[in-house]
N, C-alpha and C positions, 0 to 999 in steps of 0.2 A: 651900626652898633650903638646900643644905649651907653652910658656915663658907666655902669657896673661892669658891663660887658668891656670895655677899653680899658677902665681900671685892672680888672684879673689879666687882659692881655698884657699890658703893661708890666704889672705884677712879675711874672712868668718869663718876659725877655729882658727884664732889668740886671739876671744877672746872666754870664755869659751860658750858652745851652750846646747842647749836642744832639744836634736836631732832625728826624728824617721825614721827608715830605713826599709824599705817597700820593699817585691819581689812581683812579680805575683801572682796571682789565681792559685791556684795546683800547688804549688812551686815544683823543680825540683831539682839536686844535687846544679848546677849551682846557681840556687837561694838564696838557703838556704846558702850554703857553700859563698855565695859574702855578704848577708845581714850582716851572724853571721861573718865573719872575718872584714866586716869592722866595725860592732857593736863593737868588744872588741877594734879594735884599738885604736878607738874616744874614749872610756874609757881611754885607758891606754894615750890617749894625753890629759887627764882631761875633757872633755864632759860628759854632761850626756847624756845618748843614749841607746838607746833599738828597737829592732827590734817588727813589728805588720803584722802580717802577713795575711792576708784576710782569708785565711780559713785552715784546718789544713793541716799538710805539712805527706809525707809516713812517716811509721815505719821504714822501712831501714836508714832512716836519722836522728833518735832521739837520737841517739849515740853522734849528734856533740857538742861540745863543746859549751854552754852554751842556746844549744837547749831549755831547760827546763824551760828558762826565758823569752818563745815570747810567745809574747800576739796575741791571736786569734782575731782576731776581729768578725767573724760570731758569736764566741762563747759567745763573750762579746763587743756586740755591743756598749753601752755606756760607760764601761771603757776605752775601744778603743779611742773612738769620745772624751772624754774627756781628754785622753793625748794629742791626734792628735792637738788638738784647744790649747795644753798650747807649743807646738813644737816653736820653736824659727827659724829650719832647718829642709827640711824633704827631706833625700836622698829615690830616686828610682832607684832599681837596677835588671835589669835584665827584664827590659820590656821599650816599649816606648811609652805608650799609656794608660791613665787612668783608661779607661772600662776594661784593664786587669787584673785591683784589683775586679771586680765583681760592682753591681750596686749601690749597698748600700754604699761600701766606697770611690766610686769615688763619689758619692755625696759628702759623708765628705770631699774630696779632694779636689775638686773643689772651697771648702767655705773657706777654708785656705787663708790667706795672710801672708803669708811667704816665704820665698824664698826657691824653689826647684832645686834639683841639680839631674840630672839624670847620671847615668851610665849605657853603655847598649853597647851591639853588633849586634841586628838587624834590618834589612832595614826600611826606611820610618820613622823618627819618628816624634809622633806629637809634637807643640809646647810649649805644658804646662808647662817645665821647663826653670827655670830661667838662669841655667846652665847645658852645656851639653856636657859630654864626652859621645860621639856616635861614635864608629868606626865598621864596619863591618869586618872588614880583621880580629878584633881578632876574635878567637875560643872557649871562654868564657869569661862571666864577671866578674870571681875570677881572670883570669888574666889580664883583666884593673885595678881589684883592686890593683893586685900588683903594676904595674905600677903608678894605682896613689899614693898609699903610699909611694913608692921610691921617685916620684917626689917631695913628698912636702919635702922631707930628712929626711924622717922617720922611712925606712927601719930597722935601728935597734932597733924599738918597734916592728917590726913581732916576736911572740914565737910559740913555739911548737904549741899554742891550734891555733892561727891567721893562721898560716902556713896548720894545717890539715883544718881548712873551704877551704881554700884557694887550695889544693892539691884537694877534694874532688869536687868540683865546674869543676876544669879544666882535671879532669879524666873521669868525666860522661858526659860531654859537648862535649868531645872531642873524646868517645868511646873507651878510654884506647888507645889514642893517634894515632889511624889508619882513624882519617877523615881528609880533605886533608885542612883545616885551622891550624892544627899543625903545628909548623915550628918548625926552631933550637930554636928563641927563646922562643918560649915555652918548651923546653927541658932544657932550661938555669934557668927559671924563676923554674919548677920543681927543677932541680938538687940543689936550692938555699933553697928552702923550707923542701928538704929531709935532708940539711945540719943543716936547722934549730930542727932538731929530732923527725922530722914526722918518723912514722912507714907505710910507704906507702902500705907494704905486707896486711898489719892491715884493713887500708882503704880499699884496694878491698874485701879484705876478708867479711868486716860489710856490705858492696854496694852492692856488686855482687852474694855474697855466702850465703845469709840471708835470702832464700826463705823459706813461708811456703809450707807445703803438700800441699793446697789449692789453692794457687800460679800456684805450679808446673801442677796441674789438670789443671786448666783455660790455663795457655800455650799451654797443648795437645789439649783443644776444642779449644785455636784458631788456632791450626794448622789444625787440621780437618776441621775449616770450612776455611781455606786458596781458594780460585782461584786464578788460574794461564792464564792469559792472552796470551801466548808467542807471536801472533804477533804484541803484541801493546807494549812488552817487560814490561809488569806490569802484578801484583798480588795485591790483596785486600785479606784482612780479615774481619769478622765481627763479633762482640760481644754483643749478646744480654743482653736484662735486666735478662733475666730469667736466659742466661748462666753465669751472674754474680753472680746473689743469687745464683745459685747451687751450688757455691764456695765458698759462706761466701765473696762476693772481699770487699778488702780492699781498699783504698787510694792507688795508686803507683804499686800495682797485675800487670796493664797493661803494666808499664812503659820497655820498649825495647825492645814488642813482634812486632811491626812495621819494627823492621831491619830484622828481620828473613827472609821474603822473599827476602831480597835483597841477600842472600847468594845461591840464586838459579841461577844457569849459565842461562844467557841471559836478568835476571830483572833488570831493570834499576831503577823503579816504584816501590813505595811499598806504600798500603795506609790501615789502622786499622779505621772501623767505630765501636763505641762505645754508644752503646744506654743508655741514660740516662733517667726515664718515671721521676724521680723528678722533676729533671728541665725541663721537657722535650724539650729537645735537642739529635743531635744526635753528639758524638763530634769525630772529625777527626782526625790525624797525618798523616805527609805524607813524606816520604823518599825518596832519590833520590842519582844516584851515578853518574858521567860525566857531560854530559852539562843539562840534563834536570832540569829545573828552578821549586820546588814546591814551591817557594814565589809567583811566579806569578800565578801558577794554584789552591794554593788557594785564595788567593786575586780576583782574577777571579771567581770563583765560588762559593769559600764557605765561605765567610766573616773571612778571617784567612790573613794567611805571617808568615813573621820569616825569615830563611835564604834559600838561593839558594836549598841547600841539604834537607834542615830539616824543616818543617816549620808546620803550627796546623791550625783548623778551623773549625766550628761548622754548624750546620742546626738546624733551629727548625722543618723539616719536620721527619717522620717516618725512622726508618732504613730503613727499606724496600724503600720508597719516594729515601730516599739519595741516596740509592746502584744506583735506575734505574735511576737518574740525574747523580749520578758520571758515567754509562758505557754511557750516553748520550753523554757528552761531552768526556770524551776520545776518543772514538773516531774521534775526531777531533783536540785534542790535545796530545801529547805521545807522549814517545821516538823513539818511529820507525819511526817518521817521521821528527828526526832531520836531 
């Protein structure tokens, strides 16, 4: 953050606030881990503050540190709406664009007259906040949080519990530190927080290691149903409704079956469709390792973005509709024809 940007933050938490801190729709490690470590900060710097979270967040993450006190909003639509409208400040972290709280509470979000502050790391974002720390180059937004805590000179309220949101946020974001937005300093900003007496072994252990049976099944149908593209240097998966109930899926089941193909010699392209008959939608992820850009090819095609590498996007047509519109345009857009 520049000297202006720290000042208005400052500004704004100098006196006491009532404050609600908001992630994404199907929040991710990143999310939760930025929401909940800067939710306890604003406490311990005397705020009241509490995270509300659109819809519920996986299992593998209800371990974190004061998990147990965020408020659903799907769940509890009007207690929800009712804190949101007493908020004095309402941070957004981890997304840049309203509609990614789902429909019902960007309504509620949009009737606020308060002043909003966003934090966030990817591309494009909309206007809606009043303040904005938006940088792309970081690799997560647990680590802008730390940054902005250090900036306003706060770093010695980070503890243990601040420190693992914050470790957990920039370990899943960043794939256990081998995507190519890591740098030294995020190594530094780690090495600070493991000082602080995170059990980092611990974290991956609860993240990574915490699969059920049913889980692990759902991975094998989605490797069976994997194609393999090689001259277009991409692979797709796809996950039906039905292959999901046969696994009992859960929230979060799907979360990192997307990379998998990219560990195939020659794929460049990795994309997981997701059939949802609820909502009916069908919803995407899209991976990517060198120059090929999936912010653009979903923004292009499938009402999504996010970042160069990594990025999401939905269809309201059929799985089946999506797959034969995703081999549509591939073929005219790919890595084999960077």
């Amino acid at each position: 953050m520049n000297k202006s940007d720290i000042h208005t933050a400052l500004k704004l938490l100098d006196k006491k606030q009532n404050i609600i801190v908001v992630p994404h729709r199907n929040p991710d490690g990143d999310a939760m881990g930025s929401t909940l470590g800067l939710c306890a900060f604003l406490q311990k710097a005397g705020h009241e503050a509490m995270v509300i979270s659109p819809n519920e967040f996986p299992d593998f993450l209800a371990w974190l540190p004061q998990s147990k006190n965020v408020l659903i909003f799907e769940r509890n639509p009007q207690v929800a709406t009712k804190f949101l409208k007493e908020a004095t400040l309402v941070f957004t972290l981890d997304f840049n664009a309203l509609h990614r709280t789902g429909e019902a509470m960007e309504v509620v979000l949009k009737e606020l007259n308060v002043p909003f502050l966003m934090i966030d790391h990817h591309q494009n974002p909309d206007d809606y906040a009043t303040y904005m720390f938006s940088q792309t180059h970081y690799g997560s937004t647990c680590e802008m949080i730390y940054h902005f805590i250090s900036d306003l000179g706060h770093k010695d309220l980070i503890d243990k519990d601040i420190a693992t949101c914050l470790y957990t946020g920039i370990v899943t974001d960043s794939g256990s530190f081998k995507y190519p937005s890591t740098t030294s300093t995020t190594h530094r900003v780690v090495a600070d927080l493991i000082d602080k007496g995170i059990n980092n072994s611990e974290v991956h252990n609860l993240v990574f290691d915490s699969n059920s049976y049913d889980r692990l099944k759902l991975l094998g149908r989605a490797l069976e149903n994997l194609i393999v593209l090689p001259h277009l240097k991409s692979a797709y998966i796809t996950l039906s409704q039905k292959d999901l109930n046969e696994f009992n899926f859960q929230r979060g089941d799907s979360e990192g079956i997307v990379n998998y193909p990219l560990t195939i010699k020659g794929i460049d392209f990795s994309v997981i469709f997701i059939e949802n008959l609820q909502e009916g939608i069908t919803k995407i992820s899209f991976r990517s390792q060198g120059n090929f850009d999936v912010n653009l090819f979903a923004r292009n095609y499938f009402s999504g973005g996010g970042h160069k590498n990594a990025s999401g996007g939905r269809s309201d047509n059929s799985l089946e509709e999506c797959v034969v519109h995703f081999l549509k345009v591939l073929e005219k857009d790919n890595p084999a024809k960077l």
